[in-house]
DOKOLGU-720859 format. One record per atom (N, C-alpha, C, O): residue in one letter; y, z, x. Coordinates in steps of 0.1 Angstrom, whole numbers, plus 5000, padded with zeros to 4 digits. Last residue first. Layout:
<atoms>
aYZX
...
</atoms>
This chain:
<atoms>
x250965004927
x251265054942
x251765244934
x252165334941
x249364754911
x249964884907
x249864984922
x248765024926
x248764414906
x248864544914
x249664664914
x250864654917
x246964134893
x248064234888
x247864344902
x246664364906
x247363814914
x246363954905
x247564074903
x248564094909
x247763504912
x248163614908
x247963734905
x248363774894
x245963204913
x246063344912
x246563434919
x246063464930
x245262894920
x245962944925
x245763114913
x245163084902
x242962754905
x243962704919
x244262814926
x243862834937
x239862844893
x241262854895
x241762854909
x241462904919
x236762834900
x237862764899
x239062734893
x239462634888
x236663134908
x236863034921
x237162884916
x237762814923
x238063384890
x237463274889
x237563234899
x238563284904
x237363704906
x238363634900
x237563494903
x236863464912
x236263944913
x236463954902
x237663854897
x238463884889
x233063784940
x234863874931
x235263824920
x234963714917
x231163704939
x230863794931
x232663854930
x233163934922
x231563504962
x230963434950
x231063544937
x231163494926
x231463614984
x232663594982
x232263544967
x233263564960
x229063684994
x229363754988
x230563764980
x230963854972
x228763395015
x227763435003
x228863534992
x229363484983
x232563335026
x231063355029
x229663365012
x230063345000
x235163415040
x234563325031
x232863395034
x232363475043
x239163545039
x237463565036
x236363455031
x236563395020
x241863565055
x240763495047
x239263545053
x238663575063
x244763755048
x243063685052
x242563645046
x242563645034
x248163735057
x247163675045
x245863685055
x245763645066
x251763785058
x250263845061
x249363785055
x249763775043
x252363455063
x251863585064
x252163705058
x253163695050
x252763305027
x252863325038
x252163435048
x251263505043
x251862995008
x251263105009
x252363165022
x253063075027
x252162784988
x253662814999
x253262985006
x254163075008
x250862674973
x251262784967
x252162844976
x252762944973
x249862424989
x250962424974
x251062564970
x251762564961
x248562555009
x249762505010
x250462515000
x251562574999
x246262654996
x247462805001
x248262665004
x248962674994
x244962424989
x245362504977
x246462634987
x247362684980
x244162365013
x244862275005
x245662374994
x246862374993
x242362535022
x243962515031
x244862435019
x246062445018
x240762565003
x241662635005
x242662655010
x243662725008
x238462325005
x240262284995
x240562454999
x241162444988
x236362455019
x236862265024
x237862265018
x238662195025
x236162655001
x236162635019
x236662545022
x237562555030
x236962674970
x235862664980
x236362685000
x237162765005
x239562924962
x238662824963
x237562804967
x236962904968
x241963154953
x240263154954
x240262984953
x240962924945
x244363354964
x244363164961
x242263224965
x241663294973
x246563614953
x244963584955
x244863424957
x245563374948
x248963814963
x248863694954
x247163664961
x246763684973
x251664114967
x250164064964
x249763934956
x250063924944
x253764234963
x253364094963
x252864014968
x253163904972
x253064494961
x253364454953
x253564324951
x253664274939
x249664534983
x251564534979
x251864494968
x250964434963
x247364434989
x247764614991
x249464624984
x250164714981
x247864215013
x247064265005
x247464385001
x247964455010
x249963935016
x249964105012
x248964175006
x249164194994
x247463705003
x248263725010
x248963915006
x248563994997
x243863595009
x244663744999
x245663755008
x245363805019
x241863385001
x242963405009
x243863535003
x244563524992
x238263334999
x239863384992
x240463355004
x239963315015
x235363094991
x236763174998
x237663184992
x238063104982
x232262964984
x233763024982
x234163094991
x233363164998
x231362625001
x230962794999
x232162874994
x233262834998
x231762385008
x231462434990
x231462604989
x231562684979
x231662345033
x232462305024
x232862405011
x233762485008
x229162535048
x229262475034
x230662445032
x231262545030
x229562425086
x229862525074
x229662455060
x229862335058
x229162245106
x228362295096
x228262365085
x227362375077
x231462165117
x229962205131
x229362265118
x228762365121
x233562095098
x232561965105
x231362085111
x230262055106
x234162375089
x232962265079
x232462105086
x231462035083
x235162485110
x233962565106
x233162445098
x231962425099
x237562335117
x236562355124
x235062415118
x233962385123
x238462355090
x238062165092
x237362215108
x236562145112
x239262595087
x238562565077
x237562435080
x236462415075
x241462635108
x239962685112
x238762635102
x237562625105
x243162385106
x242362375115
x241062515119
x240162515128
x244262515080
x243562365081
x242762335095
x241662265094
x245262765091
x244462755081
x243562635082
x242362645083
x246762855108
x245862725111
x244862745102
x243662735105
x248863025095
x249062935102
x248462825111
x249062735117
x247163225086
x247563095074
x248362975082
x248562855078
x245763415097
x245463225096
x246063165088
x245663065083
x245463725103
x246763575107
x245963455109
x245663405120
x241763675102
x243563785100
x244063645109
x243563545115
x239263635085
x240163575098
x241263645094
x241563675082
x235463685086
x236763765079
x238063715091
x237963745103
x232963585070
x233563555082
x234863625071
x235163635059
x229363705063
x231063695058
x231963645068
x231563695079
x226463475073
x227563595064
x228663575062
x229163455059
x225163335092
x224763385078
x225163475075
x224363575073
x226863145116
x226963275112
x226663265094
x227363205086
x227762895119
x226262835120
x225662995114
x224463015110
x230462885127
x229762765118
x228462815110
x228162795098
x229963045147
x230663125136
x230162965124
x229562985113
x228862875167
x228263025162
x229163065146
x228563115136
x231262745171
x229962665166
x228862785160
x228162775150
x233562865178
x233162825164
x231862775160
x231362755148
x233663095197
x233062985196
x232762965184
x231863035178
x237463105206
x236263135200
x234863105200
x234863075212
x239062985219
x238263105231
x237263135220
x236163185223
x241362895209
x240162795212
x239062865221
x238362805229
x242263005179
x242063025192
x240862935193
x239862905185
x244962825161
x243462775164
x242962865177
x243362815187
x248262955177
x247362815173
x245762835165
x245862955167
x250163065189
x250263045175
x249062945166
x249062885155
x249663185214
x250763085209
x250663055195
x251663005192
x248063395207
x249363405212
x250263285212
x251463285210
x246163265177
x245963305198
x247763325195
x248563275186
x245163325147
x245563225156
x245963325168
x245963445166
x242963475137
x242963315131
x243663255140
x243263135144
x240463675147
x242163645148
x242063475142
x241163385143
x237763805130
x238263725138
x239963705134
x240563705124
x235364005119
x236564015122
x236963925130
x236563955141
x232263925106
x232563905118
x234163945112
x234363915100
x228764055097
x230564045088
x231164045101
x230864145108
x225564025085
x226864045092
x228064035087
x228364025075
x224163965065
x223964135069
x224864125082
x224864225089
x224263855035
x225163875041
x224763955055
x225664035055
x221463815022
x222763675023
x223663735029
x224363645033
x220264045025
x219163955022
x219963855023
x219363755026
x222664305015
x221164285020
x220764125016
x220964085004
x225664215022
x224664225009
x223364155019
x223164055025
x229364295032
x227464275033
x226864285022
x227264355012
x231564305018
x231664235028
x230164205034
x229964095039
x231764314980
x230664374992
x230964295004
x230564185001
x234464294957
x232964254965
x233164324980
x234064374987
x236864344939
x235564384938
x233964344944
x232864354939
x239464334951
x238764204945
x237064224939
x236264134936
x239664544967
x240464534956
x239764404947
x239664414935
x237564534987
x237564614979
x238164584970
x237464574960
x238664285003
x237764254994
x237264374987
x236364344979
x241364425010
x241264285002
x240164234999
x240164144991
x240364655025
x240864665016
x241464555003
x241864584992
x238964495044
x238364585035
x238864625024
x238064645015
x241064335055
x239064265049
x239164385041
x239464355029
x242964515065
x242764415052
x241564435052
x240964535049
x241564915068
x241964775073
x241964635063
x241164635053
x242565225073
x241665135064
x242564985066
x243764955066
x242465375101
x243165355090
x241965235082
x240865195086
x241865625127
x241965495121
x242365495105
x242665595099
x243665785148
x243665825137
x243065665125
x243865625117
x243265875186
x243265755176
x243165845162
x242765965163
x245566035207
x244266025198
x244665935188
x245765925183
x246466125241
x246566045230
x245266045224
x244166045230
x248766245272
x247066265260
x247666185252
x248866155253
x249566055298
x249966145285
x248566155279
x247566085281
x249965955324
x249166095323
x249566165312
x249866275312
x250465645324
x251965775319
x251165955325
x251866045330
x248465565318
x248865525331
x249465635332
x249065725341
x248165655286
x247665635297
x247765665315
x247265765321
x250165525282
x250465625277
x249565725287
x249865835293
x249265195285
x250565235288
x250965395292
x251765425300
x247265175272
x247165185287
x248565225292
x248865275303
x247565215245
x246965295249
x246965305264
x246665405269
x248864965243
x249665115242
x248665215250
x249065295259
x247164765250
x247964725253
x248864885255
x249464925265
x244764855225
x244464885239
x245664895248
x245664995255
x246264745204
x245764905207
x246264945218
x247165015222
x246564545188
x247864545207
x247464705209
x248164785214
x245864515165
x247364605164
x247064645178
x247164765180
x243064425156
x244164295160
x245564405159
x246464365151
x242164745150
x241764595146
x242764525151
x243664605151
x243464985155
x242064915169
x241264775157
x240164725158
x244565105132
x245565045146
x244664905159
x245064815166
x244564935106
x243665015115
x244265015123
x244864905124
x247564875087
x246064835089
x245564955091
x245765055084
x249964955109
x249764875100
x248264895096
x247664945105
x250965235126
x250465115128
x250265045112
x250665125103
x252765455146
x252465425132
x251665295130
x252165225139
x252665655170
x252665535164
x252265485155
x251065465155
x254065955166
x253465885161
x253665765164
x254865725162
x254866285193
x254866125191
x253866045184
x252766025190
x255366565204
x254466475195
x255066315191
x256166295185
x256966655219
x255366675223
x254666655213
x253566705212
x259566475245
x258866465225
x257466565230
x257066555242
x259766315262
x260666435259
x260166475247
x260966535239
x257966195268
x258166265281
x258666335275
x258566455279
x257266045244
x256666115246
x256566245262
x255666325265
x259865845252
x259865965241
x258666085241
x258966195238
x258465685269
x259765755274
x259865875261
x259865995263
x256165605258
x255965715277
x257365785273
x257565905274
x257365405236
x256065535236
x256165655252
x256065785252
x259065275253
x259365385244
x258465475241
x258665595243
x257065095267
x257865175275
x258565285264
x258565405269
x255664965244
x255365085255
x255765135261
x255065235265
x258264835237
x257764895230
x256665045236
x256865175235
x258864665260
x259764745252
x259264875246
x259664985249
x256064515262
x256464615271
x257364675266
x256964795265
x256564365234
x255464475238
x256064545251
x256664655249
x259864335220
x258664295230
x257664415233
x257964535235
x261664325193
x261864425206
x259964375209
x259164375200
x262563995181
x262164145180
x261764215188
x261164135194
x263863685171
x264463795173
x263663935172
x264164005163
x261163505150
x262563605150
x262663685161
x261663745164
x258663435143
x259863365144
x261563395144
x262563335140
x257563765130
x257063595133
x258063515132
x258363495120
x258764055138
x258663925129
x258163765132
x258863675135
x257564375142
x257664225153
x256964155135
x256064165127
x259164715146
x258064605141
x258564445148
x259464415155
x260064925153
x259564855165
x258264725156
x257164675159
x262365175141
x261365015141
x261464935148
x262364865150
x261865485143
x262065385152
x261465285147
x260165275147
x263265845140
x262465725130
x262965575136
x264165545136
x262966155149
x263366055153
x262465955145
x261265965143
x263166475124
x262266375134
x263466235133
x264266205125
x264566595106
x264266595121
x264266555129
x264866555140
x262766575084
x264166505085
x265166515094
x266266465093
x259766435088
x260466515090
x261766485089
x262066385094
x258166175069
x258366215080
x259466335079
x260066335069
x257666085047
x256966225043
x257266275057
x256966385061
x258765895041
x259365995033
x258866105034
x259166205028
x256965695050
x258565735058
x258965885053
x259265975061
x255665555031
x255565705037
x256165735048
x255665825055
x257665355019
x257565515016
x256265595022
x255965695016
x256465175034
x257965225040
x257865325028
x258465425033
x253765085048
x254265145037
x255365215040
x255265295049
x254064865080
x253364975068
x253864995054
x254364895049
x255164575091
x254064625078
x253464725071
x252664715061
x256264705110
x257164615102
x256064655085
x256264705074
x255964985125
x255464895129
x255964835113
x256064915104
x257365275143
x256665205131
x256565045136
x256964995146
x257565555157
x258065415161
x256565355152
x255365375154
x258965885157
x257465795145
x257865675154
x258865715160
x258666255168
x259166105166
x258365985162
x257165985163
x257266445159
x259166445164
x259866315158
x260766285151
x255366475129
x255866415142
x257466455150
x258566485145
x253766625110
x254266685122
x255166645131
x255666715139
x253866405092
x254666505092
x254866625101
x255766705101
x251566265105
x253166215102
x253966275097
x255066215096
x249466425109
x250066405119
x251766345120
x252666355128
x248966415079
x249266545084
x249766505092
x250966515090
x248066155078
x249266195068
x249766355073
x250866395070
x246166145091
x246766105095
x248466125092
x249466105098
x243966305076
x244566315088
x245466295098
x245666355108
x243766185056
x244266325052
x244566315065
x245866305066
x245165815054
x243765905057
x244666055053
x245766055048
x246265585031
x246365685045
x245365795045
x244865845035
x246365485006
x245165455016
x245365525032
x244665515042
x248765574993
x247565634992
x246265614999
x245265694999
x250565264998
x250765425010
x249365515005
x248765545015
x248965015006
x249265094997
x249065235002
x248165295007
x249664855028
x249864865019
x250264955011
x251364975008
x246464925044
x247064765045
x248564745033
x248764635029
x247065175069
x246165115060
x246865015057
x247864975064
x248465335091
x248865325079
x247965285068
x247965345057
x246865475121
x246365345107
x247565405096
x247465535094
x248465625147
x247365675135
x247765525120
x248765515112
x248365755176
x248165635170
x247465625156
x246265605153
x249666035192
x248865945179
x249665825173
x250765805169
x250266175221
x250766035211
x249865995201
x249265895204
x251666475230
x250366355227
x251066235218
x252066235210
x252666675259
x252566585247
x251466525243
x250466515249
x252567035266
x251966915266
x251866815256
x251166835246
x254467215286
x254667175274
x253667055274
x253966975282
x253367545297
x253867405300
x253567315288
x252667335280
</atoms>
């Protein structure tokens, strides 16, 4: 009896060599791939010439096939498929609507295995040359959504904790409340002064860095007309990357 599975397996943030060995195997086994807008479009190339190739990516402010859509394709291909990749951006189990597929496939009585991937923060403060922890000024490092399903400031956070958090704060999709997470964290207490990046595409060829303090970053990603994808990173250890914090705006070189 024929039994499917669905891997869910991390592209990483970018740069197609940050794919795991494992995962890069599973994408050449696949029947069938349904990708996601942000991976690495050459490693498409390693899919079978066989296999079914599906984009199911989602544009901000556009016209794009809907999560139920989307899990409903995962059950329906994997009924006729006995392998099926979802391709993911990132990590898939950081801010990539995991759980949302995984219950779907689930419900379905399909098997499924995770394949994680290397994720921005990590890969935007590796490239920049700093430590997300440092014994003795950093020994947390929080992952937070910068903005909620409508597009805002989530207000489910509790910023006053994250204000008042002795480490790295790491925000995915903020450039769209950039000004309102930066003016929440420095009224309930945040240093102003503390540095921060903003690393839009991290991992790509256009890749752009804005270093400031905390209190002018929103200021400074406006005039540079920043877009998504972008994180922000602030905290102690943000002080040791390998780019001035007083320069406006930067450009770092990237070789993909």
């Amino acid at each position: 009896m024929r039994r499917s599975v669905v891997s869910f397996v991390g592209a990483g943030p970018g740069d197609p060599e940050l794919i795991t060995l494992k995962g890069l195997r599973r994408l050449r086994e696949a029947e069938v791939v349904l990708h996601d807008r942000l991976i690495p479009t050459s490693l498409l190339d390693e899919v079978s010439s066989s296999a079914t190739v599906i984009d199911v990516g989602k544009t901000p402010g556009r016209p794009c096939m809907g999560q139920g859509q989307i899990n409903w394709l995962l059950v329906d291909w994997a009924r006729r498929r006995e392998h099926v990749v979802r391709l993911k951006g990132g990590d898939p189990a950081v801010f990539g609507r995991l759980s949302e597929e995984i219950e779907a496939v689930r419900s379905a009585g399909i098997a499924f295995e995770i394949i994680p991937g290397v994720t921005a923060a990590t890969a935007a403060a590796a490239r920049l040359g700093i430590s997300l922890t440092e014994r003795g000024s950093a020994s947390t490092v929080v992952f937070a959504t910068g903005t909620d399903q409508t597009g805002h400031r989530p207000s489910a956070l509790d910023w006053d904790v994250l204000a008042r958090a002795e480490g790295t704060l790491v925000f995915y999709m903020s450039v769209g409340a950039l000004d309102s997470i930066t003016a929440s964290l420095t009224s309930l207490g945040r240093d102003p002064r503390e540095p921060a990046i903003l690393v839009e595409q991290a991992g790509v060829a256009g890749e752009r860095v804005i270093a400031a303090r905390l209190g002018e970053i929103a200021a400074e990603a406006r005039a540079a007309a920043v877009k998504s994808p972008a994180v922000l990173i602030t905290g102690p250890t943000v002080s040791t990357a390998s780019v001035p914090l007083t320069v406006r705006r930067i450009s770092s070189p990237v070789s993909v």
